[in-house]
KOLDO-567994 format. One line per 8 residues: for each residue x, y, z of C-alpha. Coordinates in nm, 3 decimals. Each point is the difference from the previous one (the first is absolute). Layout:
<pts>
X,Y,Z; ...
</pts>
This chain:
<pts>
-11.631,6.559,11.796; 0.293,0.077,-0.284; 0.285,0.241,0.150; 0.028,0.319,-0.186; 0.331,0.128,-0.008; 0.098,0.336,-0.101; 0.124,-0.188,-0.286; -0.328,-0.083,-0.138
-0.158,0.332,0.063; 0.285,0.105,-0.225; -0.011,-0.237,-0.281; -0.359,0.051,0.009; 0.028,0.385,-0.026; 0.232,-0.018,-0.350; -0.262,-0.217,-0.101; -0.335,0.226,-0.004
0.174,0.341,0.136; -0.261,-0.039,0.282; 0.055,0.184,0.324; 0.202,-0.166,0.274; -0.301,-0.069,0.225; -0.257,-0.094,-0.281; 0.269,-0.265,-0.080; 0.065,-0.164,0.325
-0.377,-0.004,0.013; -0.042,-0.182,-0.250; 0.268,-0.247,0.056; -0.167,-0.024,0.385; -0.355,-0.080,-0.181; 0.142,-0.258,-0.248; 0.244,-0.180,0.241; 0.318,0.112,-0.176
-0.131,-0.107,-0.365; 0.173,0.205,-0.198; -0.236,-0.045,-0.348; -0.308,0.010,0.267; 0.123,0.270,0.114; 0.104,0.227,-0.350; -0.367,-0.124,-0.025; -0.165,0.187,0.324
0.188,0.260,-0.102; -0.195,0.083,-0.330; -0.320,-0.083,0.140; 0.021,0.271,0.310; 0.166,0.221,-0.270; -0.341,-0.079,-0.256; -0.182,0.028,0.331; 0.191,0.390,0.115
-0.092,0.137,-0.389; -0.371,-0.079,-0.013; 0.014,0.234,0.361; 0.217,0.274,-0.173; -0.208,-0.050,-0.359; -0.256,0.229,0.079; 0.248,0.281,0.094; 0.111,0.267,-0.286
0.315,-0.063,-0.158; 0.084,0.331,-0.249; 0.333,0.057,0.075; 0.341,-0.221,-0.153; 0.193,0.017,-0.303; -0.053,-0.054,-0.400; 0.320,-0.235,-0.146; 0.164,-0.009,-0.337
0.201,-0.309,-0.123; 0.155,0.025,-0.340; 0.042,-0.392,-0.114; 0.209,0.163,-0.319; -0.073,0.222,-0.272; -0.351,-0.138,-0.101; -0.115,-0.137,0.310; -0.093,0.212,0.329
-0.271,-0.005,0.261; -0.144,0.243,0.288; -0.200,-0.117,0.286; -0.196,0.240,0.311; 0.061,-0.193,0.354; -0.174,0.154,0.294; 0.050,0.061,0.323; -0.194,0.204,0.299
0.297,0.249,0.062; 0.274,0.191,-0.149; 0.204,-0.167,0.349; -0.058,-0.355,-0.197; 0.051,0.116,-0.322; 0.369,0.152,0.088; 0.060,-0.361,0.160; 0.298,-0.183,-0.202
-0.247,-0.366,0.074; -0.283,0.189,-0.165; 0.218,0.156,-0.289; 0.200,-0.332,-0.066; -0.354,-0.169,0.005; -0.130,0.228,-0.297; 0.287,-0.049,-0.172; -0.036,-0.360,0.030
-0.377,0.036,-0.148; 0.143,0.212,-0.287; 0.234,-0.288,-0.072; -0.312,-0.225,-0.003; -0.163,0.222,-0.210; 0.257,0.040,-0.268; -0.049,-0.393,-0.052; -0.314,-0.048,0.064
-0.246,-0.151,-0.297; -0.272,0.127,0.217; -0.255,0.149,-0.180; -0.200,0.141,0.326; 0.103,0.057,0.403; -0.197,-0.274,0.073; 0.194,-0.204,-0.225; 0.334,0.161,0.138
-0.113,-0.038,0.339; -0.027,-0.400,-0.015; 0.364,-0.076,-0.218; 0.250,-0.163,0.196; 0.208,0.249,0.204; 0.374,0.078,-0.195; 0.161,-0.003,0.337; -0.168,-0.298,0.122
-0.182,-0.229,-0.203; -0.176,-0.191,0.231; -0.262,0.310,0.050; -0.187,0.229,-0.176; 0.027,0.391,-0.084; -0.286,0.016,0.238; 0.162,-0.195,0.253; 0.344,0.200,0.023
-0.238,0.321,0.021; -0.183,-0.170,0.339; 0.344,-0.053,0.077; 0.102,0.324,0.005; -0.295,0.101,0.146; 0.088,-0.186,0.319; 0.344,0.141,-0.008; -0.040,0.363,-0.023
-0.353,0.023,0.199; -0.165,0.253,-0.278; -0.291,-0.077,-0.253; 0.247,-0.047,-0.331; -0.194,-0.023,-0.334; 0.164,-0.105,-0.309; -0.244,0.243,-0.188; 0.091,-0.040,-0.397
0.240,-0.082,-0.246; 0.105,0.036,-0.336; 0.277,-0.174,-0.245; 0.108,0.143,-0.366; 0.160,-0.182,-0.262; 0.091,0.180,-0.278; 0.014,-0.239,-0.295; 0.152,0.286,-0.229
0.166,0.267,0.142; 0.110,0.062,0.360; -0.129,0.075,0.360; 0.121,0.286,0.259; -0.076,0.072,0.321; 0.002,0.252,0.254; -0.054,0.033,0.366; -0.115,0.366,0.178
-0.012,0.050,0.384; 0.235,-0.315,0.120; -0.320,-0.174,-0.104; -0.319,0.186,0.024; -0.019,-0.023,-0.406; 0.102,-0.305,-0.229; -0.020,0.065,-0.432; 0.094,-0.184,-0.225
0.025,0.099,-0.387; -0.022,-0.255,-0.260; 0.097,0.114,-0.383; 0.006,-0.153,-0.302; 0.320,-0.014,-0.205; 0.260,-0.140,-0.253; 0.300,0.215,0.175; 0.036,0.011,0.383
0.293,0.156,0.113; 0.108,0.224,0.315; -0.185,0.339,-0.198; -0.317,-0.139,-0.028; 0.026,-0.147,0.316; 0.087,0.293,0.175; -0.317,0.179,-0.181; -0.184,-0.272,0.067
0.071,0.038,0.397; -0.048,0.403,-0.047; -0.390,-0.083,-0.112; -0.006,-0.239,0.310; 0.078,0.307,0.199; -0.235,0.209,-0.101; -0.269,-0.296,0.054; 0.088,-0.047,0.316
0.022,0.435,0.066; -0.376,0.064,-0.238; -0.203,-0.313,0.026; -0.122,0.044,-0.390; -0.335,-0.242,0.017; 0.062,-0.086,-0.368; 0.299,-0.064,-0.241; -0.155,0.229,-0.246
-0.364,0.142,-0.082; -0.021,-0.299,-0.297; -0.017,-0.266,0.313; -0.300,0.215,0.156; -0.346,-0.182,-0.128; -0.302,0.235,-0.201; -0.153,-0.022,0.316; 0.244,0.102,0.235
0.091,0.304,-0.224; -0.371,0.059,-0.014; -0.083,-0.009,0.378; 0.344,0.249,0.043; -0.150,0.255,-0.254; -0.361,-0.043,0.156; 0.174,0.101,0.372; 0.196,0.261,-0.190
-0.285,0.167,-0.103; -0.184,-0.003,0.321; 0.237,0.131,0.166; 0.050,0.298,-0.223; -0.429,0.032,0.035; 0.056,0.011,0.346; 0.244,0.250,0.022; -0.185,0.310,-0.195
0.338,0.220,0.056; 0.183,-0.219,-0.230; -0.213,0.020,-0.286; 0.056,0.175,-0.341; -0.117,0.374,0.041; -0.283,-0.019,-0.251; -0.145,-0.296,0.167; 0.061,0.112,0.323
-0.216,0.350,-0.088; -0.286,-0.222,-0.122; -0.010,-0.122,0.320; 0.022,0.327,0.193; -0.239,0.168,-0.227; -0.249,-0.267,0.069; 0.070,0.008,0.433; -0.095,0.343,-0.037
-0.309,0.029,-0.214; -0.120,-0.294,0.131; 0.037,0.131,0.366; 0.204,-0.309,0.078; 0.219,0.218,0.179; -0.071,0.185,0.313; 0.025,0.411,-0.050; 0.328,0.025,0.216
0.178,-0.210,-0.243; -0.093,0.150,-0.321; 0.075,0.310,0.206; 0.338,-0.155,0.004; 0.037,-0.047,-0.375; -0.121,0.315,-0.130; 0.303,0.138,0.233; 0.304,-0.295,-0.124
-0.137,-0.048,-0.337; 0.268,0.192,-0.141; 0.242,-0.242,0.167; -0.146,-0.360,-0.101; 0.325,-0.177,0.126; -0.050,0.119,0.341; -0.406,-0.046,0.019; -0.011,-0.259,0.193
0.218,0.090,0.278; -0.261,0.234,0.060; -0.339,-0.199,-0.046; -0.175,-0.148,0.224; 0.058,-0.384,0.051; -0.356,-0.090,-0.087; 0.018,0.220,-0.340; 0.257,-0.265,-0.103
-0.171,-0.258,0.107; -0.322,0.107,-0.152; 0.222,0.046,-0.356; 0.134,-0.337,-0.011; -0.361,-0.118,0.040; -0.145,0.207,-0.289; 0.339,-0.176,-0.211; -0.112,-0.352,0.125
-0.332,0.101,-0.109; 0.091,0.077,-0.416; 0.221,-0.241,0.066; -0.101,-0.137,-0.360; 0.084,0.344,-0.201; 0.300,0.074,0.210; 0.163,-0.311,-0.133; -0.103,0.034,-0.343
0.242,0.321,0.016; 0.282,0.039,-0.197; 0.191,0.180,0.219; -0.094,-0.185,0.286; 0.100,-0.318,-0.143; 0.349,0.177,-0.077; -0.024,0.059,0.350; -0.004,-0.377,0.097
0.208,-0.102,-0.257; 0.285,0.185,0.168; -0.116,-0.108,0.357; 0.000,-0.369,-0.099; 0.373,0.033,-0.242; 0.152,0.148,0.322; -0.166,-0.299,0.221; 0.151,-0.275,-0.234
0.324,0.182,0.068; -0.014,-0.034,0.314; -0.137,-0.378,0.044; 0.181,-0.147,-0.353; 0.392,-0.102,0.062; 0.066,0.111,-0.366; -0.169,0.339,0.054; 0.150,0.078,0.273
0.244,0.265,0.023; 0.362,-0.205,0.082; 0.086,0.120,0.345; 0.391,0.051,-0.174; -0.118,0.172,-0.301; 0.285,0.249,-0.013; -0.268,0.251,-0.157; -0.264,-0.069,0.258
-0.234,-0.085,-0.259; 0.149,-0.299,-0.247; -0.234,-0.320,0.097; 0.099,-0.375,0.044; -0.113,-0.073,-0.342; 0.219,0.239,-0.149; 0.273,-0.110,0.247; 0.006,-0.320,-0.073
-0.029,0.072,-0.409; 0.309,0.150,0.104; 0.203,-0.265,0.142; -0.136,-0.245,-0.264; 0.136,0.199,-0.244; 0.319,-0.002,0.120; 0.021,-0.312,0.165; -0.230,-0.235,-0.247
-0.372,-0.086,0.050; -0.201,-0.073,0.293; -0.323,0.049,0.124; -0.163,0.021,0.365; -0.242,-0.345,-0.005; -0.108,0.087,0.300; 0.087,0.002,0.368; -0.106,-0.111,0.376
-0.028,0.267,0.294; -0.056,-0.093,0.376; -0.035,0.222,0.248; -0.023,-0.138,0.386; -0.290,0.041,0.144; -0.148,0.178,-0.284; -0.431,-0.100,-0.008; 0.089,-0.085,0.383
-0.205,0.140,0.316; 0.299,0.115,0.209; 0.044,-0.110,0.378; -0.087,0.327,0.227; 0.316,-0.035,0.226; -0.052,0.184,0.340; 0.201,-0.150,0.227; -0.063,0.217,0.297
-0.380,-0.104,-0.066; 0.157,-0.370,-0.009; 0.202,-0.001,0.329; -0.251,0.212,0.189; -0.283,-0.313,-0.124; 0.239,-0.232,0.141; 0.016,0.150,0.332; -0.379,0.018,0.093
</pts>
């Protein structure tokens, strides 16, 4: 039976990072082998996150690494708890991964996961996440990543929340200089502050523009109050000669009639209902209405506005009203020609089922 000296135990630490007693462990079990050893370590670490892998890991950080003007790349790395995700070994982990990423020829995370580790070449991605795994005791998930290589124009980035949200603008362009740049980061700030779903309505499909004016107009048939006036008195005409309506409520119409915009604070629940049904119903004509379609028209322009970067209202627009389009028209004008390619937005967690903390719950469990 090898001696292990505190010497050993130490060596071995700097080696895997491994905690004190996990080392000398595995130095006991291997008879002082040091390789054997580095070995054992991995395997109990491969061994600890298959037990953690089924426990939710929603929490961490999103990373940025800007490789130079035209090359940058973001990655999501999870952890089970804010507590981990504040940890400088978690933190200088991600950043390690974002290094990875911004070299990587990966075209997939299962690709990413098995190159060669920068740090350490004789293991894998995978392997340094086990790793770290072992080390910090949490569930960690290296959740996605994404590189951008701008092969005419420039890249920007910008990081929200000490990490909650990674973006990263790409833009194509003969000029790139600090103006653009500094536009460039602007419209990477109001990413990361609106979370536009498109770059503009012309990179929405037929059919995605079809199935938001087909909810559009729905929802307008299911809320009678917000219908044009003439349609809306079709409607009312026909719940009252058609006794759809109980007496009390057209009891209540003949009385606010004279006040349409307040009707409905005063009818019954089930009168509303009952409209929206008899809407549903001519469904067919209601649509075919001019003014209803002018109706939707305006419903879905102010959607786009809202979900389309280049629709958007620019959260510095002086006049509260100029848009990124026209903000960036600006700046090009002045500054030479560019144009927003596209752009990548993480958000931690974001699609995630979030870990109910109650720790009182927790401690009292562990006391039974």
């Amino acid at each position: 039976m090898a001696n292990i000296t505190a010497a050993m135990v130490k060596d071995l630490r700097e080696l895997t990072g491994a905690g004190m007693m996990d080392c000398k462990k595995a130095l006991g079990e291997t008879d002082g082998d040091m390789d054997a050893a580095v070995e054992y370590l991995r395997k109990n670490g491969q061994a600890k996150a298959e037990k953690k892998a089924g426990r939710i890991a929603a929490e961490g950080l999103c990373k940025v690494v800007l490789k130079d003007d035209r090359t940058a790349a973001v990655v999501e790395v999870n952890s089970e708890t804010d507590f981990v995700a504040k940890n400088e070994v978690f933190q200088s982990f991600v950043a390690a991964v974002a290094d990875q990423a911004v070299d990587s020829s990966a075209a997939d995370m299962d690709a990413f996961m098995a190159e060669k580790w920068n740090q350490d070449n004789s293991i894998t991605v995978k392997e340094a996440l086990v790793a770290q795994i072992a080390k910090i005791g949490e569930n960690l998930n290296i959740r996605r990543f994404e590189k951008v290589v701008a092969d005419n124009g420039c890249v920007v980035s910008y990081t929200h929340g000490g990490g909650r949200i990674g973006v990263i603008v790409e833009a194509e362009t003969d000029v790139v200089n600090d103006a653009i740049k500094e536009a460039l980061t602007n419209v990477a700030m109001q990413i990361a502050a609106m979370n536009p779903q498109y770059l503009s309505r012309n990179d929405m499909s037929a059919d995605e523009l079809a199935k938001l004016r087909e909810i559009t107009e729905k929802s307008a048939l299911n809320d009678p109050a917000s219908l044009p006036k003439p349609i809306l008195n079709k409607l009312i005409d026909k719940a009252i000669n058609d006794k759809v309506w109980s007496d009390a409520d057209i009891a209540t119409y003949e009385e606010h009639k004279s006040n349409m915009q307040y009707l409905f604070n005063f009818l019954s629940k089930e009168a509303a209902a009952q409209l929206a049904e008899l809407a549903l119903a001519d469904e067919a004509n209601i649509v075919a209405d001019k003014i209803f379609n002018g109706l939707v028209e305006g419903r879905v322009s102010k959607q786009l506005k809202e979900i389309c970067l280049m629709d958007q209202v620019y959260v510095k627009a002086e006049d509260g009203k100029q848009s990124v389009a026209k903000y960036l028209a600006e700046v090009a004008k002045a500054n030479g020609a560019f144009t927003v390619k596209g752009y990548v937005r993480f958000e931690t967690g974001e699609g995630l089922e979030k870990k109910n903390e109650d720790f009182a719950a927790e401690v009292a469990a562990q006391l039974q």
